[in-house]
C-alpha positions as CSV (number, residue, x, y, z in Angstrom):
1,X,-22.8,-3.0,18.3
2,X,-24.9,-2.1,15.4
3,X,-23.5,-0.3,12.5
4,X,-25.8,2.7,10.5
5,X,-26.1,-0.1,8.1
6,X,-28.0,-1.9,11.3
7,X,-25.0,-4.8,10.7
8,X,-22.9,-5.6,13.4
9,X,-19.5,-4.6,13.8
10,X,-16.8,-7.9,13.3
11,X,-13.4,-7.1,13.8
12,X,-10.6,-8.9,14.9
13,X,-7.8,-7.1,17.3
14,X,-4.4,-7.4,19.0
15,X,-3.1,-6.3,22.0
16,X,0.2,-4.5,22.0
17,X,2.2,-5.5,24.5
18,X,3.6,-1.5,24.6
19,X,0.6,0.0,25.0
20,X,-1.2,-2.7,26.9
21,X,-4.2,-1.8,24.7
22,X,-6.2,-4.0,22.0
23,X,-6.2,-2.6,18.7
24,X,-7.8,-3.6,15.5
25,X,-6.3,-5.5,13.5
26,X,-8.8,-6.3,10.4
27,X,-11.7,-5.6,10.0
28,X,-14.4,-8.0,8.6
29,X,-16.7,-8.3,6.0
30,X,-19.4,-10.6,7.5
31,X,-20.3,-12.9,10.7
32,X,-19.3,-15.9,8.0
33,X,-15.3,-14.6,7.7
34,X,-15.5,-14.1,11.3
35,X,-16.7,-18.0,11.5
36,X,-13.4,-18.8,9.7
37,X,-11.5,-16.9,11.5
38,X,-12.1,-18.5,14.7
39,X,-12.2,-21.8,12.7
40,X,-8.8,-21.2,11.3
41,X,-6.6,-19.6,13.4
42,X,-4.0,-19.8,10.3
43,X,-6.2,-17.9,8.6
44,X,-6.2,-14.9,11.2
45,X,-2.9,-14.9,11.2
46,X,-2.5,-14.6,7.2
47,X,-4.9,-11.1,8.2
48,X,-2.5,-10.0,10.2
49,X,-0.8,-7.0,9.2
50,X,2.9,-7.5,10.9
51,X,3.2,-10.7,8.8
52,X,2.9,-13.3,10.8
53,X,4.1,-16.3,9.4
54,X,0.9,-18.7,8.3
55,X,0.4,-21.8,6.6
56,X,3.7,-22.7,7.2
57,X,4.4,-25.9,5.4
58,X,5.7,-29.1,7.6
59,X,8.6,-30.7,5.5
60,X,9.2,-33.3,8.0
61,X,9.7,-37.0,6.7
62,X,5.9,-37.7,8.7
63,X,4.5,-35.6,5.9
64,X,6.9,-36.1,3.0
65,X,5.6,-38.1,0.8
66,X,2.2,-37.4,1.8
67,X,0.6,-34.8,-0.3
């Protein structure tokens, strides 16, 4: 849908298990964070309000050493 801007509307939402309704959970900018945020799904999860742990880092001894 367009905006009064005549922009689309990109948001990214969650459903709530309580409700069993979708809600928004960020709002975007542009089609190009959108993009990433399909792209990345660490990324969407960083946006996400309840904290959702992202980028978590993987000390095990596959990647130690590695960086």
């Amino acid at each position: 849908r367009l905006l009064e801007n005549g922009h689309p509307d990109y948001r990214i939402q969650k459903f709530n298990d309580y409700t069993r309704r979708y809600n928004d959970m960020y709002l975007l900018d542009s089609a190009t964070q959108l993009d990433y945020a399909m792209e990345d799904f660490e990324y969407t999860k960083w946006l996400d309000p309840d904290g959702v742990p992202c980028y978590v880092k993987d000390d095990s001894e596959e990647t130690v050493g590695n960086v």
